[in-house]
C-alpha positions as CSV (number, residue, x, y, z in Angstrom):
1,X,0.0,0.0,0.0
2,X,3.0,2.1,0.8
3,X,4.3,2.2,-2.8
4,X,0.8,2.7,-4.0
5,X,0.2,5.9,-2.2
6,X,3.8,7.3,-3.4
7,X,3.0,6.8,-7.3
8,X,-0.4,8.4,-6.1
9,X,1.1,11.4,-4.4
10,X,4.0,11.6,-7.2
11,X,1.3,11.5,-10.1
12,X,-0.7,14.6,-8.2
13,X,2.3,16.6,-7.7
14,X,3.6,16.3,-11.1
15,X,0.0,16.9,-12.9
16,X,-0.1,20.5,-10.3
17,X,3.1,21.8,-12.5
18,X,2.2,20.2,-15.8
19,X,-1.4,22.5,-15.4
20,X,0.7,25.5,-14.7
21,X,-1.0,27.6,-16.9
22,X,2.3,30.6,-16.7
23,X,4.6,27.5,-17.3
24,X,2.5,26.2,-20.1
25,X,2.5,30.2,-21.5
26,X,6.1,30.6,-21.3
27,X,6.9,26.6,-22.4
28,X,4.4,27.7,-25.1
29,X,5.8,30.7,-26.3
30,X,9.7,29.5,-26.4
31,X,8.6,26.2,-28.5
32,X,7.0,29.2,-31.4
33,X,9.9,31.4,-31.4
34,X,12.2,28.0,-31.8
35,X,10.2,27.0,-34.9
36,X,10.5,30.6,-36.2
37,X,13.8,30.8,-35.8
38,X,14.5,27.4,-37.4
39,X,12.5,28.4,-40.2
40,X,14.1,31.5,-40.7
41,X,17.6,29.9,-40.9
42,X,16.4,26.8,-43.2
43,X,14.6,29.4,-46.0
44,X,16.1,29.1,-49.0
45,X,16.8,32.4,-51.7
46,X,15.7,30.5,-55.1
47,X,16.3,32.3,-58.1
48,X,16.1,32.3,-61.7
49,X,19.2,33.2,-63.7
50,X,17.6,33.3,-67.6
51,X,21.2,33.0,-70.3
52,X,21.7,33.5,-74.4
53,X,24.2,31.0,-75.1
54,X,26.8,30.7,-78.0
55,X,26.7,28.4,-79.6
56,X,23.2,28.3,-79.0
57,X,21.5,25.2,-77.1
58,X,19.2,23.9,-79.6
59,X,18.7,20.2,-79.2
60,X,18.4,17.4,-76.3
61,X,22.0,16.6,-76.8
62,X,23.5,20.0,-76.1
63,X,20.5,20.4,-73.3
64,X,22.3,17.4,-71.1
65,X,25.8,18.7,-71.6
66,X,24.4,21.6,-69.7
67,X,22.4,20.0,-67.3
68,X,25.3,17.6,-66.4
69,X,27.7,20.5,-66.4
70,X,25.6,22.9,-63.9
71,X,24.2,19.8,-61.7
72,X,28.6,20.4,-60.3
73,X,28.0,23.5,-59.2
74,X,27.0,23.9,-55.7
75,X,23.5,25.7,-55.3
76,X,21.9,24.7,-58.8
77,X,18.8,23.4,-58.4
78,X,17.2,23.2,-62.2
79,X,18.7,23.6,-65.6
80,X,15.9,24.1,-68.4
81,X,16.8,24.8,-71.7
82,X,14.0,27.1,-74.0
83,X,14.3,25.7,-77.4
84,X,12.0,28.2,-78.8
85,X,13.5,31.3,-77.2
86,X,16.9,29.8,-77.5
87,X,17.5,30.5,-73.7
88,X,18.6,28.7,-70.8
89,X,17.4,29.1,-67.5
90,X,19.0,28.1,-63.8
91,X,17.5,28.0,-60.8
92,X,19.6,28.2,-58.2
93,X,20.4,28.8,-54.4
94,X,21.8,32.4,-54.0
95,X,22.9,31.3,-50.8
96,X,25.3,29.0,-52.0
97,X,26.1,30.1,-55.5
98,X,26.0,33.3,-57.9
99,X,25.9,34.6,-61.7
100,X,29.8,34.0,-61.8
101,X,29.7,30.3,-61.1
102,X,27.0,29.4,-63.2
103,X,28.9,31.4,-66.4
104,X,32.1,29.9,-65.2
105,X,30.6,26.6,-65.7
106,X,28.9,27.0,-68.9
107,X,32.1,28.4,-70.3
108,X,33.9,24.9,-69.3
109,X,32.5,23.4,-71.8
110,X,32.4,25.7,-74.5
111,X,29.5,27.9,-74.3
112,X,29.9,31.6,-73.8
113,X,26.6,33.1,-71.9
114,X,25.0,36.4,-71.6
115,X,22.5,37.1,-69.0
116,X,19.1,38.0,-70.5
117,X,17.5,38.7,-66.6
118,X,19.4,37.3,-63.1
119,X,17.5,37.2,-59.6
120,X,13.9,36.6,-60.2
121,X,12.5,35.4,-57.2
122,X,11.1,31.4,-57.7
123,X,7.4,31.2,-57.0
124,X,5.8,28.4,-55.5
125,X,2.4,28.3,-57.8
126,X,-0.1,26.1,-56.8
127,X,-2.1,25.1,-60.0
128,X,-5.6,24.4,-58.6
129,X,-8.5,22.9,-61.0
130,X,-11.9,24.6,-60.5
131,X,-14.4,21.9,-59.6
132,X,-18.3,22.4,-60.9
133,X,-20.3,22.5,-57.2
134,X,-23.2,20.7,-58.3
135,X,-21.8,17.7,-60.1
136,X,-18.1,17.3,-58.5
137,X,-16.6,17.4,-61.6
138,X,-13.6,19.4,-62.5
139,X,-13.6,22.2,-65.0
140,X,-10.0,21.4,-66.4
141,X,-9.7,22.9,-70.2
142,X,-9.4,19.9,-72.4
């Protein structure tokens, strides 16, 4: 019965601070600025670095040199070559790389670049598909 009435008493004492309601505020309040802060220091600056090449990058081929080429430098995150526009573009971490690597790169294997527009933001979009309230069924264009 002894070691009954302990847990008992140990159980009460510990639930009397747990129900602290300044504790809980202040426990509260720490854990949220924690979660900013780490959030703060794991946001990454994405941009978009847009490039004219010469010779220009006009097939698949040329395309994967690229790719493979930039994929070494620290920070890239996306090569995509514009066939149409004759442009490629780089998104990349400005944290961990700039506009000099990226050209630096490009010119080890042969192509010079210009810059056609450097440090547009990346946008997360979120492509949502209207969906028809009576029926359920989405309005996606065919």
């Amino acid at each position: 019965m002894d070691l009954t009435n302990k847990m008992l008493n140990f159980a009460t004492e510990n639930r009397k601070k747990i129900n602290n309601p300044a504790k809980m505020k202040k426990t509260l309040t720490l854990m949220v600025a924690a979660l900013l802060c780490c959030a703060t220091a794991f946001a990454k600056d994405l941009k978009v670095l847009v490039l004219k090449t010469t010779p220009e990058v006009l097939n698949v081929e040329s395309q994967t040199k690229v790719k493979n080429q930039l994929r070494l430098t620290a920070g890239v995150k996306k090569v995509e070559a514009d066939f149409a526009a004759k442009q490629v573009m780089v998104t990349y971490d400005a944290d961990k790389t700039d506009q000099k690597k990226i050209l630096a790169g490009m010119k080890k294997i042969g192509y010079e670049a210009t810059v056609v527009s450097d440090g547009m933001p990346v946008e997360k979009t979120s492509k949502k598909v209207p969906v028809d309230a009576t029926s359920g069924a989405s309005q996606q264009k065919k």
